[in-house]
N, C-alpha and C positions, 0 to 999 in steps of 0.2 A: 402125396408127392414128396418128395424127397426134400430136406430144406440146406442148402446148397453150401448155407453162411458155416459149416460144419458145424452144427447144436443139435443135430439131429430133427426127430419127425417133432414141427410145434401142434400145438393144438389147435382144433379149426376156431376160425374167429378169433387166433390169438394178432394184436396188432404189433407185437413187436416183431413178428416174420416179414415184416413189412418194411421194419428200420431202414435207411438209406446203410450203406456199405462203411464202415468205419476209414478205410484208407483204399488204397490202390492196390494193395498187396490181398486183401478181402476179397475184393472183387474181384480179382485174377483168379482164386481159389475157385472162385464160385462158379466162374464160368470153365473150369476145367475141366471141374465135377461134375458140371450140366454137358456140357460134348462129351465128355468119358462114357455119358451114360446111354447119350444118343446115335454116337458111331463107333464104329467098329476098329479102334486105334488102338494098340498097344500103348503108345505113347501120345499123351497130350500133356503141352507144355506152353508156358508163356518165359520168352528170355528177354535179355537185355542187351544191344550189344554195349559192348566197351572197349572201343580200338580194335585190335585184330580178336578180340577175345569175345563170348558170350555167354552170359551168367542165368543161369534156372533160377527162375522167380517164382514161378506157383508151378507144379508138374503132378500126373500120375501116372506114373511108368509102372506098367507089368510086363514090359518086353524087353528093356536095356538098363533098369535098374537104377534111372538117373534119380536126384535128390534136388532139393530145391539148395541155390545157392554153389552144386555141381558148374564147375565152370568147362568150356570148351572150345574147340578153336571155330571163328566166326569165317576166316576165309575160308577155311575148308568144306563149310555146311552147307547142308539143301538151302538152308534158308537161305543161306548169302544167295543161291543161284538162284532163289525164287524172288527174293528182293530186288537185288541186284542187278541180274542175268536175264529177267524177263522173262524165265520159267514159268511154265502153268503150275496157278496156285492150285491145283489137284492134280495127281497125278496119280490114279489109278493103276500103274504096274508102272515104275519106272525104265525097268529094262527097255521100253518102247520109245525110250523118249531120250537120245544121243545126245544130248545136249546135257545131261544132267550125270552121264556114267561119271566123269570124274570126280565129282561130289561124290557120290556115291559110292565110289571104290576107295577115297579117303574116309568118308562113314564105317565102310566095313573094316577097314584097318585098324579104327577107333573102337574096332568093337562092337558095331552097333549095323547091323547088315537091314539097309533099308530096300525095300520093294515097294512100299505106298507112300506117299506124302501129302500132306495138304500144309500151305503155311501162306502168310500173309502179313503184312506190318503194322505197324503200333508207332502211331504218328505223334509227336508235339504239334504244338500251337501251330509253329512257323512252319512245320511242314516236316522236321528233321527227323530223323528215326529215333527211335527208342530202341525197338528190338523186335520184338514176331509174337507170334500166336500160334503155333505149329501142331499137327499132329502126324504121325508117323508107326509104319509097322512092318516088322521082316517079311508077310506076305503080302501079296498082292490084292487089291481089291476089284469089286465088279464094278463096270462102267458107269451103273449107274449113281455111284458116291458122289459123282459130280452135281447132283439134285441137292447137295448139302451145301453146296457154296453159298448162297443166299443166307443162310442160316449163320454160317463161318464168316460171314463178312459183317454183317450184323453186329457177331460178336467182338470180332476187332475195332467197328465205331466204336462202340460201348467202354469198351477198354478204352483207348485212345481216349475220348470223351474225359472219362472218372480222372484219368493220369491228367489231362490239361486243369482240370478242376482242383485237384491238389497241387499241383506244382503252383498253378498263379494263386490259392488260398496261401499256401507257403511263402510266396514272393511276399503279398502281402503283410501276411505277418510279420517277415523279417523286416523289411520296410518300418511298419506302425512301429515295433518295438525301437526301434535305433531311431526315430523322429523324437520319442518322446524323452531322452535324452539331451539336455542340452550341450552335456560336455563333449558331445559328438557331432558338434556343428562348427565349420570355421568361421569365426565370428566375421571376417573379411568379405570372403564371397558367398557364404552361405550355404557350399557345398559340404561333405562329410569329411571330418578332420583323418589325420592320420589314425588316429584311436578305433572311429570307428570303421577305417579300410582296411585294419586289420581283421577284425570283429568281422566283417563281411567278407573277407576272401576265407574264413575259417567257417562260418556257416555255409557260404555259398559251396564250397569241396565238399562240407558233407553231403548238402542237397547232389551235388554232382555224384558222389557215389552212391547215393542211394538212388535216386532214379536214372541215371544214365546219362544225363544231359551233357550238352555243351559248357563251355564257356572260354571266353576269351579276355584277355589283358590289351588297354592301350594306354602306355605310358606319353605323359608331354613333359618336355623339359625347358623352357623361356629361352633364349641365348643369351639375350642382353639386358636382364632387368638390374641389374648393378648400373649397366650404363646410363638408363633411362631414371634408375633411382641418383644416380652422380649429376647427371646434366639437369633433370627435368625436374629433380625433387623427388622425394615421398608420396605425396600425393599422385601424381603420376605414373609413381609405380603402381599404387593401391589400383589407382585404374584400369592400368592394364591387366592385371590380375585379375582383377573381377569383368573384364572383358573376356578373357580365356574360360570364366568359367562358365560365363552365360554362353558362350561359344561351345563348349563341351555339352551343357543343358539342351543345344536348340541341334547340335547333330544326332546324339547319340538318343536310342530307342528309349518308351518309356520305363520299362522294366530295369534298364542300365543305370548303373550305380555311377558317378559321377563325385572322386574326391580329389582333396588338396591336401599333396600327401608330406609336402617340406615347402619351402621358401618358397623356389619359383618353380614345382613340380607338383604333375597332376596326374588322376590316371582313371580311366574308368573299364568297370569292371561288367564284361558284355555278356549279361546268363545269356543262356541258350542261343551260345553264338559260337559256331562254327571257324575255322580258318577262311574258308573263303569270307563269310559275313565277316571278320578281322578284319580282311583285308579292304573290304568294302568300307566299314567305319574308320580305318585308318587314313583312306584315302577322304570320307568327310570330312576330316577333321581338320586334316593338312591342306582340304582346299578351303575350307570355314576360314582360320587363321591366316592362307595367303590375302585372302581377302579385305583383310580386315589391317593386312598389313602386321599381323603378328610374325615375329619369326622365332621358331621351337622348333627343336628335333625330335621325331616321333618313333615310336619302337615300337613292336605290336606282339603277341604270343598267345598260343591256343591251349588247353590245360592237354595235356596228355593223362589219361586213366591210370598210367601206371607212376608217374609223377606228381601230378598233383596240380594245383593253382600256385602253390607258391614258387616252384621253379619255373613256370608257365611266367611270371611277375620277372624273377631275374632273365628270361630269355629275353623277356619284352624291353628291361633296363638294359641289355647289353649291345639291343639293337639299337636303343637312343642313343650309345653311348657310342656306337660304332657312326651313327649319321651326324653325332657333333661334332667326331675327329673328322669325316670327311670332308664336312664345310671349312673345317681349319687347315 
């Protein structure tokens, strides 16, 4: 049997053919190499999306010449209309199936003239997409390729699976290492100082482009802690301070980073968190705080793939800063 990890044939009874998969990108290979060899695709590929775009992760193409890290337009593709659109994730001669010509006459303009397709999705934890597992070929195939879906679906748990397995081993990591620092602790509330929110929106953009993920920004800014420090003392300030933070700790997800980024400013930083989830945790926080009789103006932003996290950070400060002028 063929040994998939690309090392070629091991020997029998060797136990390292057995090793668990080194990362995500391994196992992607492996299973491409195993459908390549079991159906009749020209193309099989595992993408990523990223905004309107999608990036080849593991591929082997002998029909349209893709390359791994080839990127391509995501609205345009079968896949969007088989994720998306509701399309049948096989699709044994496309020409049959009217729903799907417009993809497919943008495919062939791309250069890539599809008649077969199979594709399917590549989940996160929380349910969000990653990107597909697709296979594809300029002829048409017989009906009965549909007998393979069981198999292809399989293969996308599997995938999906190893990806949620690295991403939270990652999280944690990142985590452990910035704990055991202490000059990345705000000695006040507890939460992670400016130092280390830096440190984490620079680790966490990479983890965002290298697997595709989400993330979101929500900024908090106090209104009146000069006031409350003028009338009520210092110690009063300190309180309310560290009421915001244990507020920030008891709304926002476990995975969410949670720091104290200046005086009376805070902000946490939402992995695998979507605009709508933004908007969901924006709205905890701002009803946490009315609660509690805090008053802060709050700003929220989603990373855009082609920008980044750190102007995702100034959208979210421009939107606090537009909700303090309104109250004034």
């Amino acid at each position: 049997m063929a040994d998939y990890r690309g090392g070629g044939h091991g020997a029998a009874g060797d136990p390292s053919r057995f090793a668990p998969f080194g990362d995500f990108l391994s196992a992607a290979r492996a299973v491409v190499g195993y459908l390549h060899e079991r159906l009749d695709f020209g193309l099989l590929m595992v993408s990523r999306k990223e905004g309107d775009r999608m990036r080849v992760v593991a591929v082997i193409d002998s029909a349209y010449g893709l390359q791994e890290q080839d990127e391509l337009s995501w609205t345009d593709s079968l896949c969007r209309a088989t994720v998306e659109a509701g399309a049948p994730s096989i699709v044994p001669d496309i020409a049959g199936i009217p729903a799907l010509a417009e993809a497919a006459g943008k495919e062939a303009e791309a250069g890539r003239p599809l008649r077969s397709h199979m594709g399917l999705p590549l989940l996160h934890p929380d349910g969000s997409l990653y990107g597909t597992i697709c296979a594809a070929d300029p002829q048409p195939k017989p009906g009965d390729i549909v007998e393979h879906l069981p198999l292809f679906e399989l293969m996308a748990q599997l995938l999906s699976t190893v990806l949620a397995v690295e991403t939270r081993a990652a999280s944690e990591v990142r985590r452990a290492e910035l704990a055991e620092e202490e000059s990345l602790v705000d000695g006040l509330t507890g939460l992670s100082n400016r130092r280390a929110w830096d440190r984490y929106l620079e680790i966490e953009e990479n983890r965002c482009r290298r697997y595709g993920v989400s993330a979101s920004v929500v900024v908090v800014d106090l209104d009146h802690l000069k006031e409350v420090n003028d009338s009520e003392g210092h110690a009063a300030g300190d309180a309310l301070l560290r009421l915001v933070a244990e507020t920030l700790e008891q709304v926002s997800r476990e995975p969410d980073i949670c720091s104290r980024t200046g005086g009376d400013e805070f902000a946490v930083l939402a992995v695998d968190c979507d605009e709508t989830a933004a908007d969901a945790l924006a709205e905890r926080v701002e009803e946490a705080l009315a609660q509690r009789k805090v008053q802060a103006s709050i700003g929220r932003a989603t990373r855009d793939p082609i920008t980044g996290l750190q102007e995702a950070v100034r959208r979210a400060d421009q939107g606090m800063f537009e909700a303090k002028r309104n109250k004034r």
